[in-house]
Every structure is written in C-alpha cells, then in structure tokens.
N, C-alpha and C positions, 0 to 999 in steps of 0.2 A: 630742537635741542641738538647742539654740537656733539661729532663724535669723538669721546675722550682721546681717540687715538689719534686726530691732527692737533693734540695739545704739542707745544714744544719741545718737549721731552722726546716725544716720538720721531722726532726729524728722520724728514725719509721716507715716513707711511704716511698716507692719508687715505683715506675713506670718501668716496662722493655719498653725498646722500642720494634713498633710493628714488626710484621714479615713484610717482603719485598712481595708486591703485584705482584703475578705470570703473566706475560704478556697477552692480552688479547686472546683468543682464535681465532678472528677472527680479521687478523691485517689489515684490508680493515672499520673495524666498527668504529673508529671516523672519516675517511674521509668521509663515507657515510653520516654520523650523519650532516657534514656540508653541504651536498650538498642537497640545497632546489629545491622542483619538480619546473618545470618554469610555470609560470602565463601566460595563453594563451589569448590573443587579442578574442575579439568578432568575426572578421574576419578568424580568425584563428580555434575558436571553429566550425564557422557555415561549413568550408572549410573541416575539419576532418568529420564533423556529416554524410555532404551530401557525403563524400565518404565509408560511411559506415566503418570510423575507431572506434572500440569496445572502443580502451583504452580513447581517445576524449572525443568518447559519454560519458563514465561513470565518469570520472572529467567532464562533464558538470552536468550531473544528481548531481553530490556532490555539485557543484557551484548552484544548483537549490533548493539542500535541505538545504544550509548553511543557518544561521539566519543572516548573517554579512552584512551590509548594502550596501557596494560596492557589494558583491559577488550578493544581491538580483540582483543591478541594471544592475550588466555586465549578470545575467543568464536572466533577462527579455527581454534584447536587443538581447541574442542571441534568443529566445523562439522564439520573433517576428520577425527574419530574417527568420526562419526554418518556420513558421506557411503556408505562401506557399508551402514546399515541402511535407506538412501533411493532414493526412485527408484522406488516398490512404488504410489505412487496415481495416480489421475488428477488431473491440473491445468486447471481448467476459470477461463478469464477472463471476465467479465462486465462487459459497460458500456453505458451509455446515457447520452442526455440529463439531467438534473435534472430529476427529474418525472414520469420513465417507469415508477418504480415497480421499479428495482432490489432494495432493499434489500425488500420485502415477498415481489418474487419470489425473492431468495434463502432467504428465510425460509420461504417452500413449498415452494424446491425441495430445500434443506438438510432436512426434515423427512420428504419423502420418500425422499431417501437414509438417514437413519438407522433409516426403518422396515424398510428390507432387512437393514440390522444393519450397517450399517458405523461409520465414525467419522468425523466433516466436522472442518476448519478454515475458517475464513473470516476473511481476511486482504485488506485494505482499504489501497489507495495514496490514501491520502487526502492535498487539497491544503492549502495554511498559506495565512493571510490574508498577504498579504503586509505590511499594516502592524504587525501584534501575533505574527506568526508563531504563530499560536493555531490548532487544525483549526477548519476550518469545517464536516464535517459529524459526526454523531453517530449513527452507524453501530449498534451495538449496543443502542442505545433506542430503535430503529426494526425492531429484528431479535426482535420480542418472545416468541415462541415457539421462537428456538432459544437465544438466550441464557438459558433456564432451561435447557436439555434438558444432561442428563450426558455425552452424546454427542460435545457440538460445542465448538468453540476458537473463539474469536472476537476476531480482533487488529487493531484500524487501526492502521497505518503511522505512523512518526513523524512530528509534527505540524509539526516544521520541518527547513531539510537541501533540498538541492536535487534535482528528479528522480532522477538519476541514481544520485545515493546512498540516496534512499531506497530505491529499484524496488533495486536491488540486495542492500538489507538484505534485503526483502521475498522476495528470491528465496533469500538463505541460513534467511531463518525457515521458506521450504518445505522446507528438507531438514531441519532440527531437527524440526518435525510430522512429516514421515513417516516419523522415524527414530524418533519417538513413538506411530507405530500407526496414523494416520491416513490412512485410504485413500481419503480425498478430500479437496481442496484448491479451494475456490473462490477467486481473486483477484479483487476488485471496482474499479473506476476510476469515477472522478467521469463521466468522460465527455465531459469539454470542453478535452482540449489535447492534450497529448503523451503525456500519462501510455500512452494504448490502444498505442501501439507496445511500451511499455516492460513492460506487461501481455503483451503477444502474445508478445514474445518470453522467456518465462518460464512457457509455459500448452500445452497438448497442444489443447483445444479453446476457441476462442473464440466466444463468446457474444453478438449485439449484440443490443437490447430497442429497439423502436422501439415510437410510439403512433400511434391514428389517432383520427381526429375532430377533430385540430388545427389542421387547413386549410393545417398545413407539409410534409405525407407527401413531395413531392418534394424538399424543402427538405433532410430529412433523410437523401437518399440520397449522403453523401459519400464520393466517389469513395474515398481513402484506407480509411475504416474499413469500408467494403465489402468490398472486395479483402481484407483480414484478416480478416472475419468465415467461421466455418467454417458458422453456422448465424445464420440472424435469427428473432425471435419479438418479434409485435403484440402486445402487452399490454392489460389492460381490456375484450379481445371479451367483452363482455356487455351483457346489455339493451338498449339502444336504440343501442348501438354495434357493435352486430357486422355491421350489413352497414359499417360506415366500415372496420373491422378487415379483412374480405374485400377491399374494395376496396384496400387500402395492401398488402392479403399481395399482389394480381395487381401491383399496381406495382413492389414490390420485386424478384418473380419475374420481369419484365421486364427492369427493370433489372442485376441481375445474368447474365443471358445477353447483355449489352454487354462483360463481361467475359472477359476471357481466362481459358483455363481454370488451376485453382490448380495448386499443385504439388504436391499431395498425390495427387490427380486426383476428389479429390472433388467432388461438386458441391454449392455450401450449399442448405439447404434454409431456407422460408418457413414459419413455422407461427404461430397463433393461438391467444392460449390467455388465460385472466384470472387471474393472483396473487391479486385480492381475493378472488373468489369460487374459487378452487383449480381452475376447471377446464381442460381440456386438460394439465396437469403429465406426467400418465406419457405423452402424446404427446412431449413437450420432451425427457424422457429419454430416449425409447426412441432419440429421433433423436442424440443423445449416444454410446449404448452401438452403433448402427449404424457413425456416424461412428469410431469406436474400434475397433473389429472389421475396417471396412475398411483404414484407414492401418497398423496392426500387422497384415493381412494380405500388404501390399504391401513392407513394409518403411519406410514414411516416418516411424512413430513415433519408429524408433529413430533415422534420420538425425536429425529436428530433434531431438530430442533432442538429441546431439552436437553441429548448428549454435551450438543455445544455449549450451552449455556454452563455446563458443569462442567464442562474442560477448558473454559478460560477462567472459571473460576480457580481450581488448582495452575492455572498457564502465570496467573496473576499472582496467588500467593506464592508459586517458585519466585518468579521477577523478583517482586519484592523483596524476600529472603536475600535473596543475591544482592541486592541493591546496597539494604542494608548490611549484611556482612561487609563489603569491600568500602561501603563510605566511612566503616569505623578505626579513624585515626589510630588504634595500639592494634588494630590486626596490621594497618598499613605497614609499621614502622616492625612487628613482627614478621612479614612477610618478606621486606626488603634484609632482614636478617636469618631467616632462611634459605632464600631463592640464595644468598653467598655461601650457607652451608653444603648446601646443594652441587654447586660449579666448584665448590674444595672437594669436591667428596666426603665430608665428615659426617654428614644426613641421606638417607634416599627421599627420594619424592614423596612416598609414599606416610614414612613415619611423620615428616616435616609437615603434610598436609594433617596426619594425626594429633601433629601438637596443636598446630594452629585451631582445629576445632576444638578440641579438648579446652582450650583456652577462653575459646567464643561462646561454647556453650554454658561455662563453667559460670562466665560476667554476671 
C-alpha cells in the first residue's frame, strides 16, 4: 500500500518505503513466545517438592514470592502441606560487613557440608536499591563452586518488597527446602541494617564474619549484633595478617565477656580461619555441630524454635494490617489531604495521624 503522503496534494514530500525485515534469527522464537510455563496444582507442587525436584521447588519459591492474590493463596496451601515434612535441617544465619568475605566463605563452607553428603540451600535477604528497586548484590556469581555443585540451592530473596515481607517469604522458602530434602539451610544478610534481626530470628545458629587489618576492629564490635551472634569468625587469617586476625580474635573475646550471659547458656565462641585459602573451615564447623549438640541437649532448640514460630506469626499479622490499611482507596485520598494539611500548618502530624485512624477503625 502507497504512502498517503506521496499523494499530490503533498508535493514536495515523499516517503520511500521501508526496507523488508530480515527473518528472525531464531525461527523457534515466536512459538516459544506462545507457549505459557503450566500452572501446577497444589498437589502437584507438594508431590515435586517431597521428591526433591529443583525445577518444582523453585516455581514454588516464585509462587511464594509473587504479590498476586491467588499465587499468595495456592503458595500458602502448599507451605501448609509441606510444613510436616520440615523442620529436619539445621538453620545457620550469616552476616557481616560488605567486604568481609561472606559470600566466598559460604562457598567453603557450603562445600564442606556437601562432602559429608548432605544437601545445602543458600538463601540470601538481599537489599533493593531504593531508587530502581533492582538487587544490588549478586550473590550466586560470587558463590562459584557451589552454584555448579548438584547438591546445593541457591536463592536471593526478592529484589524489591519491604523487610519485613521479604525475611518472611524467605522463612516459608525454609520450609519448602527442607520439606525438599535439604538438611542444611544457610540464610545470608547484606550486613548493614535491620535485616541480621530479621535473619536471627528465623536461624538455629547465627553466624557473624568480622575482618582484621582494617584499623576498625573496635569499630566493629556493635553492641546489638553481638549479643545475637552465637559464634564470630576473623576472616583472611593468612599471610601477613594473621597476627592482626589474633589480635581482633582477643578483642572480640574480650568484648564479649561485657556481655550478659545468652539465653541459650552458651558461650559464643572467637575463631580464625581464611575462606580464600580454605583454612581453619572444619574448626568453624566443628564449633557449629558443638553449639547444636549443646542447645538440643538443654532443650533451648526446641523452645526458639517455638518463639520463632510465634513471632512471625504476629511479624505477619502486623504486615498484613499495614498492607491492608494503605491499599484502601478513602484512606489514600484522605491521607493526600492531610500530608497538605500538614506542609500549611493547619494540622500536626500527630492529630492528622489521629483522624486518619479514628476513621479506619471506625469503617
């Protein structure tokens, strides 16, 4: 067909017609393009997970991390078939600074768990930029010798989503893995905010990675992530840093007898060891497998266990509450009529926030 614009009228303009569009490169890519992945039955997911099928589990995990209202409810019914075949691994949290060398030490020590024969996940609360809501780290291309291994699962956390809701998905993707066979579970945290609470309490053993030769050794002993850590480990004791690594273990070991004792009645312990060069590792664990032996002789396993279980219960019903308050269209439109009362000055924060509940509770 001619282009109406070399009609006569237009003298002066013309248009070429375009060039002829060269075939596609890959002549399988609009058939694929129509073929949608199939939607698995509840039945179907929980029958994949227990037999330890990878590709299953991980469209479950996305069915668990979707916000889409059927996906919540088909991923909660599967959660709650699998919740029997859970509960069988150890939960081990890990965090440190940026830079400390997490992600290489989970990689040695993910490696030497699966030489014993077991089966790792390693499952990452990873944080969103806050302007592109994009993850900012890259977790699994940094994990270079277990993300080949047949052994291991390897899942960061949704990349956007608020704490609260992510650490939660993150704690029902623990029970999908272990109801998949997986008798160990690493949880890993960036290291720099809130997330280590939200890690701790979703984890049997917590893990903190501290470095020396930084000239911040004291800098790094905060008070909060101390008192939560069940064990610390100096990272990079090698070569010409391992008397700095000695010297940061007796600081630490110091430091922690200012504390009160924990409530497990364990006492953490300081250890030394180098992820690059692999040494010290089955020191790290052995102090892992003590710690576990002790708490499950005592009985404290099973309690936090339990705590946990009842603090993401309330962790869930706050979300929720919030969720629901802000997705209801007459608070929105009363809110945006506030927040201008507010920048006049004719309301404080305070009462404006009063009305608006006063109003929500009222519905």
């Amino acid at each position: 067909m001619e282009h109406i614009e070399n009609d006569s009228c237009f003298e002066g303009l013309a248009v070429n017609k375009g060039v002829e569009q060269p075939p596609s490169v890959n002549p399988y890519l609009n058939r694929m393009r129509k073929i949608k992945r199939r939607q698995y039955t509840a039945g179907e997911y929980i029958e994949g997970i227990l037999k330890g099928d990878i590709s299953i589990l991980s469209q479950a995990v996305t069915l668990v991390e979707s916000n889409l209202p059927d996906h919540q409810a088909l991923a909660q019914e599967v959660i709650e078939k699998c919740l029997p075949y859970a509960g069988n691994s150890i939960r081990i949290g890990i965090t440190g600074v940026p830079g400390s060398g997490k992600s290489t030490s989970i990689d040695v020590f993910g490696l030497h768990v699966l030489k014993k024969g077991g089966k790792l996940a390693v499952l990452a609360i990873d944080p969103s930029s806050e302007r592109s809501k994009g993850s900012i780290l890259g977790d699994k291309t940094r994990m270079e010798k277990l993300s080949i291994h047949p052994g291991a699962f390897i899942r960061p956390s949704p990349s956007a989503g608020s704490l609260g809701g992510v650490a939660r998905k993150t704690r029902e993707t623990i029970v999908l893995c272990e109801a998949a066979g997986f008798d160990t579970v690493f949880v890993e945290t960036v290291g720099v905010g809130q997330s280590e609470t939200a890690v701790h309490s979703m984890v049997d053993f917590f893990l903190l990675i501290q470095l020396a030769g930084t000239g911040d050794e004291l800098q790094g002993i905060k008070r909060g992530i101390m008192e939560m850590a069940d064990g610390i480990v100096i990272n990079k004791a090698d070569g010409d840093n391992i008397e700095k690594a000695r010297l940061a273990q007796a600081q630490f070991k110091n430091a922690l007898h200012l504390f009160p004792p924990t409530m497990s009645g364990w006492q953490p312990q300081v250890l030394t060891y180098s992820g690059y060069y692999e040494l010290g590792i089955p020191e790290v664990w052995n102090m892992i497998d003590s710690y576990m032996e002790f708490v499950k002789k005592n009985g404290y396993f099973n309690h936090k266990r339990q705590e946990q279980a009842k603090y993401w219960m309330y962790e869930t019903i706050n979300e929720q509450l919030k969720e629901h308050f802000y997705r209801n269209n007459e608070i929105k439109e009363m809110l945006k009529i506030k927040e201008s009362r507010i920048l006049s000055d004719e309301q404080s924060s305070f009462t404006a926030a009063r009305d608006v509940l006063d109003y929500y509770f009222k519905k």
